[in-house]
C-alpha positions in Angstrom: 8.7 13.9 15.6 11.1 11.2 16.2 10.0 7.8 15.1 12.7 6.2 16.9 10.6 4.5 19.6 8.2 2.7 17.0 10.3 0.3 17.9 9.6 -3.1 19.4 11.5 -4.0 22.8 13.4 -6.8 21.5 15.2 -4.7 19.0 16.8 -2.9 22.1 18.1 -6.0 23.6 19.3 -7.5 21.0 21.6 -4.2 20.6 22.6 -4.1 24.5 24.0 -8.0 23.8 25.7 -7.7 21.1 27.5 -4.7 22.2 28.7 -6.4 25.6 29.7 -9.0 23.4 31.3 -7.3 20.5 29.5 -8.2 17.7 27.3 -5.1 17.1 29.7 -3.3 14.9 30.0 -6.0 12.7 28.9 -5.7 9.0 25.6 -6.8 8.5 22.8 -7.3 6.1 18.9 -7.4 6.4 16.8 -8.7 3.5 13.2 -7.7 3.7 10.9 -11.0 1.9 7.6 -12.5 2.2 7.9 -16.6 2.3 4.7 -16.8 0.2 1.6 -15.0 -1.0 -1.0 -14.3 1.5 -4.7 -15.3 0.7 -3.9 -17.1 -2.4 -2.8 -13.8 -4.0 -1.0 -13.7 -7.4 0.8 -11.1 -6.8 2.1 -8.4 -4.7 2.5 -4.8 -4.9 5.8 -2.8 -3.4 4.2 0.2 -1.4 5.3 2.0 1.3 9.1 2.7 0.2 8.5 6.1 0.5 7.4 6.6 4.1 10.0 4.5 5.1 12.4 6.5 3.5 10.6 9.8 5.9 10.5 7.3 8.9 14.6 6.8 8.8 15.4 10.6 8.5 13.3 11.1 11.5 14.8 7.7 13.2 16.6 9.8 15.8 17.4 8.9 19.8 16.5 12.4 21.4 16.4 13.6 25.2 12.7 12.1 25.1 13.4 8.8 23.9 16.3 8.5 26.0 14.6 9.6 29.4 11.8 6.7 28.5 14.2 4.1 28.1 16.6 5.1 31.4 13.2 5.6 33.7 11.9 2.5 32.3 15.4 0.7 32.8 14.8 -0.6 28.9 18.4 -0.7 28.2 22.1 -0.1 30.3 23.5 3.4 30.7 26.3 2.3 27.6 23.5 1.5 25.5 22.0 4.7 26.2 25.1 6.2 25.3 25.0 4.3 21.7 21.6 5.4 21.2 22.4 8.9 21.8 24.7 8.8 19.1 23.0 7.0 16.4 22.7 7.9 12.7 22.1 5.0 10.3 25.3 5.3 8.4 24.4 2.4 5.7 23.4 1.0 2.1 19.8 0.2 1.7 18.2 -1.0 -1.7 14.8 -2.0 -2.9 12.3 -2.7 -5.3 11.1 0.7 -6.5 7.1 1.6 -5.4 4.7 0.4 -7.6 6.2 -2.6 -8.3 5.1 -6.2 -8.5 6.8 -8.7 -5.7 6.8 -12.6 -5.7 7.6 -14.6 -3.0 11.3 -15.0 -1.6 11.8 -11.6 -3.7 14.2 -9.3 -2.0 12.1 -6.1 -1.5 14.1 -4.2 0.5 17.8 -5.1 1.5 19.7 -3.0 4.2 23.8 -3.0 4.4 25.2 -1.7 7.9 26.2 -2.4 10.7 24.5 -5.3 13.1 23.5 -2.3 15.6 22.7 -0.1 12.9 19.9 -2.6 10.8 18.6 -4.2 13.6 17.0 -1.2 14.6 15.3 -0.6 12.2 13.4 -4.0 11.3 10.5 -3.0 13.2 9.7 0.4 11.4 10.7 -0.9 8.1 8.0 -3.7 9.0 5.7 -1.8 10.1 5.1 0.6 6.8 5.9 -2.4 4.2 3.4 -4.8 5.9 0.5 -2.4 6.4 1.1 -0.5 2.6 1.9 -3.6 0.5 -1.1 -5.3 1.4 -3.3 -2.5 0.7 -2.0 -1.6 -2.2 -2.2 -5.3 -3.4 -5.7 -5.4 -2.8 -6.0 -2.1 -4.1 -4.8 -3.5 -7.6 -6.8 -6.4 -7.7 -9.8 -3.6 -7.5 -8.4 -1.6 -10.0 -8.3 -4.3 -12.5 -11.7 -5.6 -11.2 -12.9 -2.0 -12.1 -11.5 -1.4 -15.3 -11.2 2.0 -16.7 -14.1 2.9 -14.1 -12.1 4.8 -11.5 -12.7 4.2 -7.9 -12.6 6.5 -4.9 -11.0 5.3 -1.7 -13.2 6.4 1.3 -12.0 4.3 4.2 -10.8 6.5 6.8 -14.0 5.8 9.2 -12.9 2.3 9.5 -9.3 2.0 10.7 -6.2 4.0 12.1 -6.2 7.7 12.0 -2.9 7.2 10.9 -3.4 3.7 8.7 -6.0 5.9 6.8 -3.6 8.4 5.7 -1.4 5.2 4.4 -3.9 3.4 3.2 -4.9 6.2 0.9 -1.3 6.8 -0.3 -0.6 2.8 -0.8 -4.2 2.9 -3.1 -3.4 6.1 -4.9 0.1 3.9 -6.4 -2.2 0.8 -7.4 -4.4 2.8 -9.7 -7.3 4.6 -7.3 -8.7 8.4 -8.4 -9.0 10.0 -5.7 -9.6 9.6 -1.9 -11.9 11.3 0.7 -9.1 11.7 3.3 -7.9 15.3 2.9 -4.6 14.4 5.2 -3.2 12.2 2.5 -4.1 14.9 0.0 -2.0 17.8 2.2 0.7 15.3 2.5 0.8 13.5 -0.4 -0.8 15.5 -3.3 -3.7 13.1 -3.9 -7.0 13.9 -5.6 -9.4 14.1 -3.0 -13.2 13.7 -3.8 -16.5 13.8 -1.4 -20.6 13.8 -1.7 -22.8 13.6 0.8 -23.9 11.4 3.8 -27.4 10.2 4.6 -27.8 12.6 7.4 -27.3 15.7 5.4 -30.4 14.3 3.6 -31.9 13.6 6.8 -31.3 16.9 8.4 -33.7 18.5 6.1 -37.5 19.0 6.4 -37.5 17.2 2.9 -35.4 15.2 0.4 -35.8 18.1 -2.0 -35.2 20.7 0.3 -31.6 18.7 0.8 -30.8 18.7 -2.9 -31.3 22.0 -3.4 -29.2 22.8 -0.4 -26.7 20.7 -1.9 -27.2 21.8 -5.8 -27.3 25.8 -4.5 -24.0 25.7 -2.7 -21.9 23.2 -4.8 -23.7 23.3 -8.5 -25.7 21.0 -10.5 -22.5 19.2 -11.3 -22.5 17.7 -7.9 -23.2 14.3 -7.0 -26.4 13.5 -5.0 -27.6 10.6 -2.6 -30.4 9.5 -4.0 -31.3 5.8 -1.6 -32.1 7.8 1.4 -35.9 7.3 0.6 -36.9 6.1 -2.5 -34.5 5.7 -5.0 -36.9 6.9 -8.3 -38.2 9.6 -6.5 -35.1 11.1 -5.6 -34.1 10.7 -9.0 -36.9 12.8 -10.6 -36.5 15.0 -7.6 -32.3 15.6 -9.0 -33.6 15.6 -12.2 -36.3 17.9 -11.8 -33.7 20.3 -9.9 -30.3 19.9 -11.5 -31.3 19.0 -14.8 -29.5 17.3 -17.2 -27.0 19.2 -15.6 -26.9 17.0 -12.9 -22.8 15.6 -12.5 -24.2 12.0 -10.6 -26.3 9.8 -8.2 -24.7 7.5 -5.7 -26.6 4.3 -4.5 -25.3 3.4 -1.3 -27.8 -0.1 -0.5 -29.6 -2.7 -2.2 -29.2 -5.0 -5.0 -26.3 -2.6 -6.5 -26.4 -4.1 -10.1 -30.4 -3.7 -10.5 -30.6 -0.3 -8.9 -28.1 0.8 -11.3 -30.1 -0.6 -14.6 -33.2 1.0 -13.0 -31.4 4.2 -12.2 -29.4 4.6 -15.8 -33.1 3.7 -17.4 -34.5 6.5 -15.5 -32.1 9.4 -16.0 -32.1 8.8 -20.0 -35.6 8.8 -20.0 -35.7 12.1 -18.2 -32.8 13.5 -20.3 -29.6 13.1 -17.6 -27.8 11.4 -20.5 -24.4 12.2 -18.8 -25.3 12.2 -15.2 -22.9 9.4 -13.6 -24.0 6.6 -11.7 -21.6 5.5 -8.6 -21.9 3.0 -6.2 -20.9 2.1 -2.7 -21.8 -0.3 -0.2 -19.0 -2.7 1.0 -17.7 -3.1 -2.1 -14.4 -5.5 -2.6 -12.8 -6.8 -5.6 -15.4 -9.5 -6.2 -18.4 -7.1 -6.1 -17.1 -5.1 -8.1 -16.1 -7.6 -10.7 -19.8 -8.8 -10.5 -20.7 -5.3 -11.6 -18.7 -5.2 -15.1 -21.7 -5.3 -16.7 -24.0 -3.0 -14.7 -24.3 0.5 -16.4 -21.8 1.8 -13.2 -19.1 4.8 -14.0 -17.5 4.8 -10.7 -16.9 2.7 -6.9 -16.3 4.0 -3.6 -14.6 1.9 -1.8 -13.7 1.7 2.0 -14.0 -1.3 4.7 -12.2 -3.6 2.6 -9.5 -1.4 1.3 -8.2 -0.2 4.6 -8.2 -4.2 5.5 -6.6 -5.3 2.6 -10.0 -7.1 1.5 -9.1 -9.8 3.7 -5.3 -9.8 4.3 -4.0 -7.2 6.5 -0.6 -7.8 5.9 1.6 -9.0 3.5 3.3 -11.1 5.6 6.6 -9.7 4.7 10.1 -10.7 7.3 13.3 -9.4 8.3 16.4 -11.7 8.2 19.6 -11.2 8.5 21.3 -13.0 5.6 24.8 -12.2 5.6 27.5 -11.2 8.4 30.7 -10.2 9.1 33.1 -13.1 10.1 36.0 -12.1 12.9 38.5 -12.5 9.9 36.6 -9.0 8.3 35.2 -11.5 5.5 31.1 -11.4 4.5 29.5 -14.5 5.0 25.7 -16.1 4.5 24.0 -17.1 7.0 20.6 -18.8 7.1 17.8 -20.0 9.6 16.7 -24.0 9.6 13.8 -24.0 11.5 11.3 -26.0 10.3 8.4 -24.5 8.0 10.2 -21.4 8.5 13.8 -21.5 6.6 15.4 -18.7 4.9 18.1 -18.8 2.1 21.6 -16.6 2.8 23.7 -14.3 0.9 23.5 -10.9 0.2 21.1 -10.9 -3.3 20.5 -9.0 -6.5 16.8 -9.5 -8.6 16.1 -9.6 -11.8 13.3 -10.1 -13.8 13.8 -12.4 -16.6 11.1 -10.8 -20.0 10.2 -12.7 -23.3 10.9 -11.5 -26.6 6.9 -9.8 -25.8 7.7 -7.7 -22.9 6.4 -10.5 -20.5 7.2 -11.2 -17.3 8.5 -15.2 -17.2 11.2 -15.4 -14.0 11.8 -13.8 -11.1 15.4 -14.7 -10.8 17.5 -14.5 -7.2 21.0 -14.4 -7.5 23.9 -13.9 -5.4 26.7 -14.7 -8.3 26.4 -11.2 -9.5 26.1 -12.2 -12.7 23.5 -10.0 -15.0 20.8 -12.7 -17.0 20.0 -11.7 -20.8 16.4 -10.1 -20.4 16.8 -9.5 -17.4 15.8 -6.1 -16.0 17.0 -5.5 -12.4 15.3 -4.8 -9.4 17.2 -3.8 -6.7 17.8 -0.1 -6.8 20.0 2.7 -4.9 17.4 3.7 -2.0 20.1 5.3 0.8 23.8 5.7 0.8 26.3 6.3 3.7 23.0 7.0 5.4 21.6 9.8 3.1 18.2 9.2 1.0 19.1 9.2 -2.6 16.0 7.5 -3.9 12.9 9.6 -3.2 10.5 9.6 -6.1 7.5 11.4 -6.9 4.4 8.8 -5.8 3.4 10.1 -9.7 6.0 7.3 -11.0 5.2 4.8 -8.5 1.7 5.3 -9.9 2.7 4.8 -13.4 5.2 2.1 -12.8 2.6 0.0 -11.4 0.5 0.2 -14.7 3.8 -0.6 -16.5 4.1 -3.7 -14.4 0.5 -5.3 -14.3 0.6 -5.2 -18.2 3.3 -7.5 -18.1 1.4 -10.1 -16.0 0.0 -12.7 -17.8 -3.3 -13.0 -18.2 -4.3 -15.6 -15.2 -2.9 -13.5 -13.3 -5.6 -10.4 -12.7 -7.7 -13.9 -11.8 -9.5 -13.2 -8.3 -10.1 -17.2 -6.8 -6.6 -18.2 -5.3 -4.1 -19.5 -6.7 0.0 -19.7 -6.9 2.5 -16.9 -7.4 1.9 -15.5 -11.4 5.8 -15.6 -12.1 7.9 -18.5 -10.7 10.6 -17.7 -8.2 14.1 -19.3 -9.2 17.5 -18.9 -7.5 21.1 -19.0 -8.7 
């Protein structure tokens, strides 16, 4: 399916002017930034590279998307002619998935033509703002959790089609598993489910649900046990699964006491090693208010698929550089006030002590390489062909890599400013 028309309006007439006037074969180049931190955030997290990178191979102007635009007299019959045609024939580089982002850092930079990038500002948008921010929440959870793993079960509260990324973007930032079996066809992910209250409910008893449950799936399966009576329904697992039993979710109530109660009850009845997990609205803070709660595991959905607050990362696309009529590259730069942006075409680095430690985000458009400085920027597309797909397995590991190099302050959960200080050469 072409994804050509996730496109906004403006992008189209923006290209119908500058060809009457000329200037849309002119070299050009897109910088994709976020002026600041949304929500008092730390940190950000790079996700979404890769569907990008599947969104511009399928960026294609087909009979379809042409007869919309002509019937809905979008653009002029030479436009249609140039969209007919188009293949984006450029350079694009970015921060590799998984990776950390500060503000004014260059997360994605795209060399073309004008005609060429401006197209795709909205799509490129679109994926980066959506998967950053939920994978930056996503990593604050992670951390909150520990080595407790947490299952990402939001697909019931957005998008059909933000659920799928939201999975994928959570999956990178350190979750187990998620309930949404699209993103595990597409994407490979673990995917993990119990049981709702109305399978419970269903049955002429609690019991008769359990066994139900324990007949067709095993003891090892994980029961609902706050349907009724929480202690009942824990001698009734017991009492059927034994200490068998895999683990109980607790879905309501006072979270942290139910889970004391709960662990308290299953030793005493021999379920040494039946798991307790817990849902319930749960966001970075409540689980961080659980660290000492006898939990092994979070399910987590409302506030992952909304990025726990902030639903988008706030990220832009400027145009930082241009061709001149004399064929030379020049900056170029918005004033407007509250909103200015700085030109030149970029490379990033991050500047490391002598520990491994991340102490600078350095911008640069002097090309010259800092000492300890281990560069950002990477290959992504060239002469319009992908070159930089990765297995989401790397962007998983990379962003362990990069969180231990945080300092410590920076895993905090109250606001505050940007962990590593932006600088600019």
């Amino acid at each position: 399916m072409s994804t050509a028309l996730l496109t906004d309006h403006y992008e189209l007439t923006m290209l119908q002017a500058a060809l009457r006037s000329g200037a849309a074969h002119r070299r050009a180049v897109f910088e994709v930034f976020a002026r600041h931190l949304p929500g008092g955030r730390r940190y950000g997290v790079v996700a979404g590279t890769g569907r990008v990178l599947d969104e511009l191979e399928r960026f294609r102007f087909g009979d379809e998307e042409l007869s919309h635009l002509r019937d809905h007299r979008v653009v002029d019959e030479s436009t249609l002619e140039f969209l007919a045609d188009y293949r984006f024939s450029g350079n694009i580089f970015g921060y590799c998935e998984g990776d950390l982002y500060f503000p004014a850092s260059p997360i994605m930079v795209v060399e073309g033509t004008f005609a060429e990038a401006v197209l795709l500002e909205t799509i490129i948008l679109s994926a980066l703002n959506h998967d950053c921010a939920i994978a930056s929440a996503a990593s604050r959870m992670t951390n909150a959790a520990g080595k407790r793993p947490i299952i990402e079960m939001g697909s019931r509260r957005t998008h059909e089609a933000a659920a799928v990324a939201a999975a994928r973007a959570a999956y990178i930032a350190g979750f187990a598993s998620t309930s949404n079996l699209m993103a595990g066809r597409l994407y490979g992910l673990p995917t993990a489910g119990t049981a709702a209250h109305a399978f419970t409910l269903l049955h002429d008893s609690e019991r008769a649900a359990f066994e139900a449950q324990i007949a067709s799936l095993g003891p090892e399966t994980t029961l609902l046990v706050d349907t009724y009576d929480v202690a009942e329904a824990v001698r009734t697992a017991v009492d059927l699964a034994g200490a068998k039993l895999g683990a109980v979710r607790i879905d309501s109530g006072d979270l942290a006491a139910a889970a004391q109660e709960v662990r308290e009850q299953l030793d005493a009845l021999g379920a040494f090693n039946t798991r307790i997990l817990v849902t319930s609205d749960l966001d970075e803070y409540a689980i961080a208010a659980l660290a000492a709660a006898p939990v092994d595991g979070y399910g987590v959905g409302t506030s992952l698929v909304t990025g726990s607050g902030v639903p988008t990362a706030a990220l832009v696309y400027k145009l930082v550089a241009r061709e001149t009529a004399t064929g030379r590259l020049e900056a170029v730069a918005k004033r407007s006030v509250g909103k200015p942006s700085r030109g030149g075409r970029k490379e990033a680095y991050r500047l490391m002590d002598e520990y491994g430690h991340a102490e600078t985000e350095l911008i640069t458009t002097g090309g010259l390489v800092p000492e300890r400085g281990v560069p950002l920027l990477h290959e992504l597309v060239r002469d319009g062909e992908v070159v930089g797909r990765e297995p989401l397995s790397a962007a998983r590991e990379r962003h362990a890599a990069a969180i231990a190099t945080l300092p410590l302050d920076a895993l905090h959960l109250g606001r505050g400013y940007a962990a590593v200080p932006t600088e600019f050469t």
